[in-house]
DRENDO-1510 file (C-alpha; in Angstrom, 1 decimal, always signed):
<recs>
REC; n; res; u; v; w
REC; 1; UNK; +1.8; -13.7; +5.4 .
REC; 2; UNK; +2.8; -12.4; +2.0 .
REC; 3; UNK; +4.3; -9.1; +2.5 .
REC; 4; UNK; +5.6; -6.9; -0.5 .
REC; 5; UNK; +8.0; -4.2; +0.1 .
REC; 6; UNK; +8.5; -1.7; -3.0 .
REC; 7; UNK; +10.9; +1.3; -2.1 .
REC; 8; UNK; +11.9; +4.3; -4.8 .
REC; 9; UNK; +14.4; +6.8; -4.3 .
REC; 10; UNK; +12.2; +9.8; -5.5 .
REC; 11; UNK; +11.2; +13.1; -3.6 .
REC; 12; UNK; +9.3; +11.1; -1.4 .
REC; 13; UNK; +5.9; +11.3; -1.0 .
REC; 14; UNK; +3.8; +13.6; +1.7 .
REC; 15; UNK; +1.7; +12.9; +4.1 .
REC; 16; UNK; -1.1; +14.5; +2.2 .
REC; 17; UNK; -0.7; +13.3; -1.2 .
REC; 18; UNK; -1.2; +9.8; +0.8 .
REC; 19; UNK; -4.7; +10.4; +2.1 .
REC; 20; UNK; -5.5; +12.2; -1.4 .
REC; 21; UNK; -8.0; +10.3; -2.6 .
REC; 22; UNK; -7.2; +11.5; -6.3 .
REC; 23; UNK; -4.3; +8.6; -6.7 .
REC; 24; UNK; -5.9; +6.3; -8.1 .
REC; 25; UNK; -2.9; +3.5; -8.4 .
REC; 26; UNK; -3.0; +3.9; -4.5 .
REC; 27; UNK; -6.4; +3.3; -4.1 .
REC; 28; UNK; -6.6; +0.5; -6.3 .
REC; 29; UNK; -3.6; -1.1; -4.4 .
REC; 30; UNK; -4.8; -0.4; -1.2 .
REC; 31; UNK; -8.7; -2.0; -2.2 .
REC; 32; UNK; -7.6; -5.1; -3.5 .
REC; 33; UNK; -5.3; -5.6; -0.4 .
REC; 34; UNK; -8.5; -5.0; +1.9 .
REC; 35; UNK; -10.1; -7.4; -0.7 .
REC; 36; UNK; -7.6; -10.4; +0.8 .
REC; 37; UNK; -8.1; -9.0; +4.4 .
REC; 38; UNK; -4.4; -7.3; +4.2 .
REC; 39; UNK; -3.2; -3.9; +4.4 .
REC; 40; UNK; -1.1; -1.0; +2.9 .
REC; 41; UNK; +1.6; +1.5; +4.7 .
REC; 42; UNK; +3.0; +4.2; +2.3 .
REC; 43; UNK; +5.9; +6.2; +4.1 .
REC; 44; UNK; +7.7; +9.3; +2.3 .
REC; 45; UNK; +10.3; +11.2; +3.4 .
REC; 46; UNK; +11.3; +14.2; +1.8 .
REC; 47; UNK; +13.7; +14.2; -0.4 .
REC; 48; UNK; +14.7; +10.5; +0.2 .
REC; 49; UNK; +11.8; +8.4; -1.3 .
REC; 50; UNK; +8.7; +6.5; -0.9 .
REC; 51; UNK; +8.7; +2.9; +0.5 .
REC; 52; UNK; +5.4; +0.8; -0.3 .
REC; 53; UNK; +4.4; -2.1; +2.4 .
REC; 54; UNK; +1.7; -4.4; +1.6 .
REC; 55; UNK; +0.9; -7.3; +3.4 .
REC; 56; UNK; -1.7; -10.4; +3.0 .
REC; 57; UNK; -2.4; -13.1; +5.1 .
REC; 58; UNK; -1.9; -16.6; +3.1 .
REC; 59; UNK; -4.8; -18.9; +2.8 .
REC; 60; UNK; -7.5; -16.1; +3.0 .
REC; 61; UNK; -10.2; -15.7; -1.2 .
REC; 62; UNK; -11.7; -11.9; -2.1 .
REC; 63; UNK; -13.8; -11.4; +0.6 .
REC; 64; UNK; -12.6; -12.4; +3.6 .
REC; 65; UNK; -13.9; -16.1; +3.1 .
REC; 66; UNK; -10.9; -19.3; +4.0 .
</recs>
């Protein structure tokens, strides 16, 4: 598993911003994780920051095809 963990210490980002499909640099994260059959958790909290998880499982192409 290849798993990326980015953290700022910025306002933090909400809830709603999150499932806003306007941010574009989330999206695009978020597809070309799916595209490796991983995932992406984005957790704010106020005033504290924004902490970015992706993680991939090793040994899988775009697509889904080993």
């Amino acid at each position: 598993m290849f798993i990326l963990t980015v953290t700022d210490n910025g306002r933090g980002i909400t809830q709603a911003e999150v499932l806003r499909r306007e941010s574009l640099g989330l999206l695009g994260i978020e597809e070309r994780a799916h595209l490796f059959g991983g995932w992406v958790d984005i957790v704010g909290l106020k005033g504290t920051g924004t902490t970015l998880h992706v993680r991939i499982p090793l040994g899988k192409e775009p697509g889904g095809v080993s």
